[in-house]
ROKEPA-533636 format. One line per 8 residues: number of its first residue (from 1); their letters; for each residue x, y, z of C-alpha. Coordinates in steps of 0.25 Angstrom, whole numbers, plus 5000, padded with zeros to 4 digits. Layout:
% residues N
NUM = A = X/Y/Z; ...
//
This chain:
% residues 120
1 = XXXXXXXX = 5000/5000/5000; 5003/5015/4998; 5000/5027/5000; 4994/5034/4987; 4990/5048/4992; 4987/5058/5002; 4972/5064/5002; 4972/5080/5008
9 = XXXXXXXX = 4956/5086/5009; 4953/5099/5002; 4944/5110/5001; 4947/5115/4987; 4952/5104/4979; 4958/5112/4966; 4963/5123/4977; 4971/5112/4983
17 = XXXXXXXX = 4976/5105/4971; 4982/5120/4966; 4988/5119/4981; 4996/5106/4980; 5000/5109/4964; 5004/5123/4967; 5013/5120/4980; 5017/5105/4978
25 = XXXXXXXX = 5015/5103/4964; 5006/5093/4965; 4997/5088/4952; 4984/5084/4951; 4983/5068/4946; 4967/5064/4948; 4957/5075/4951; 4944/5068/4956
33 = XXXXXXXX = 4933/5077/4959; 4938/5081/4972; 4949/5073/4974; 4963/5076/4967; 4975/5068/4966; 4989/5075/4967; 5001/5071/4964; 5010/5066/4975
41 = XXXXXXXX = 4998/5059/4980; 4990/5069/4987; 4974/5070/4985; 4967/5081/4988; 4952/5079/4990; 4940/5088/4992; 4936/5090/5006; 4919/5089/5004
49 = XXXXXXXX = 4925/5074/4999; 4934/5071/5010; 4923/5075/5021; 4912/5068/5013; 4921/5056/5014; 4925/5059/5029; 4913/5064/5035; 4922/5074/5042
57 = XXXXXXXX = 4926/5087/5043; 4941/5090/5035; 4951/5099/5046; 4960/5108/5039; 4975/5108/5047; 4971/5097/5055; 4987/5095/5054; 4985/5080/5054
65 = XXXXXXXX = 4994/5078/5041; 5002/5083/5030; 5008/5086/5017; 5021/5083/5016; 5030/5090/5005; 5044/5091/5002; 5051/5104/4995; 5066/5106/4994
73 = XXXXXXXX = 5065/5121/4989; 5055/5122/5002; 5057/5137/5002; 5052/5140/4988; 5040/5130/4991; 5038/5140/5003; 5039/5152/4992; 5028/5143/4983
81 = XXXXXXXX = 5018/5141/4995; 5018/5157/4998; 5017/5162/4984; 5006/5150/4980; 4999/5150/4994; 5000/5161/5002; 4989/5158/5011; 4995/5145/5015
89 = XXXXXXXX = 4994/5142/5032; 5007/5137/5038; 5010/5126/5049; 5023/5133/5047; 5032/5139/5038; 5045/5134/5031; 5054/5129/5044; 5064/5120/5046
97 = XXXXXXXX = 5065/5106/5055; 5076/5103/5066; 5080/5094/5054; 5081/5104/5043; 5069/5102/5034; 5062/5114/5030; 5044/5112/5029; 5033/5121/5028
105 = XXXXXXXX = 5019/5116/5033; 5006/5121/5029; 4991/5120/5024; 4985/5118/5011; 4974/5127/5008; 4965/5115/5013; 4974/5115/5028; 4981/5103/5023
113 = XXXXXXXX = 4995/5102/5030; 5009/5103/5022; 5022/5101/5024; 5033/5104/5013; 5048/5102/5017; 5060/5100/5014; 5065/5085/5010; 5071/5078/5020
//
């Protein structure tokens, strides 16, 4: 068995597949009336299905999970989420670990958390 993809909730579907595409350079594979297959293995789908599915309420920054990205060029990524999206809401802004790898973390317009650092 493996692990084919990771499935995020969204409000506006075409809003957060220019999110993904514009920052991460993600393509669209399958668009499925509400449910959009990136590549790189992440699905976004409609939130009115999600809780249709659920029966329960969707909690934006609930901070129970994440995106994880890496960027070598991490600054210019930093430059790119400023000029694209200028409204974004931090967890924190470009630091550095005890162990010397530089990340950012902050929501999608969706309150998704995501981490972009740099490798390893």
């Amino acid at each position: 068995m493996k692990l084919k993809n990771v499935l995020i909730v969204v409000k506006d579907i075409e809003k957060a597949r220019q999110f993904y595409h514009d920052l991460f350079g993600l393509e669209l594979i399958l668009d499925n009336d509400g449910n959009m297959i990136l590549t790189e293995g992440l699905v976004l789908q409609e939130e009115k299905y999600w809780t249709e599915f659920l029966g329960r309420e969707i909690i934006p920054e609930n901070n129970s999970s994440e995106l994880y990205f890496e960027e070598s060029d991490i600054e210019g990524f930093v430059e790119k989420l400023e000029r694209c999206y200028p409204e974004v809401k931090y967890v924190n802004r470009l630091m550095t670990h005890s162990w010397g790898q530089k990340v950012i973390r902050f929501y999608d317009p969706d309150g998704n958390l995501i981490e972009v650092g740099t490798p390893v």
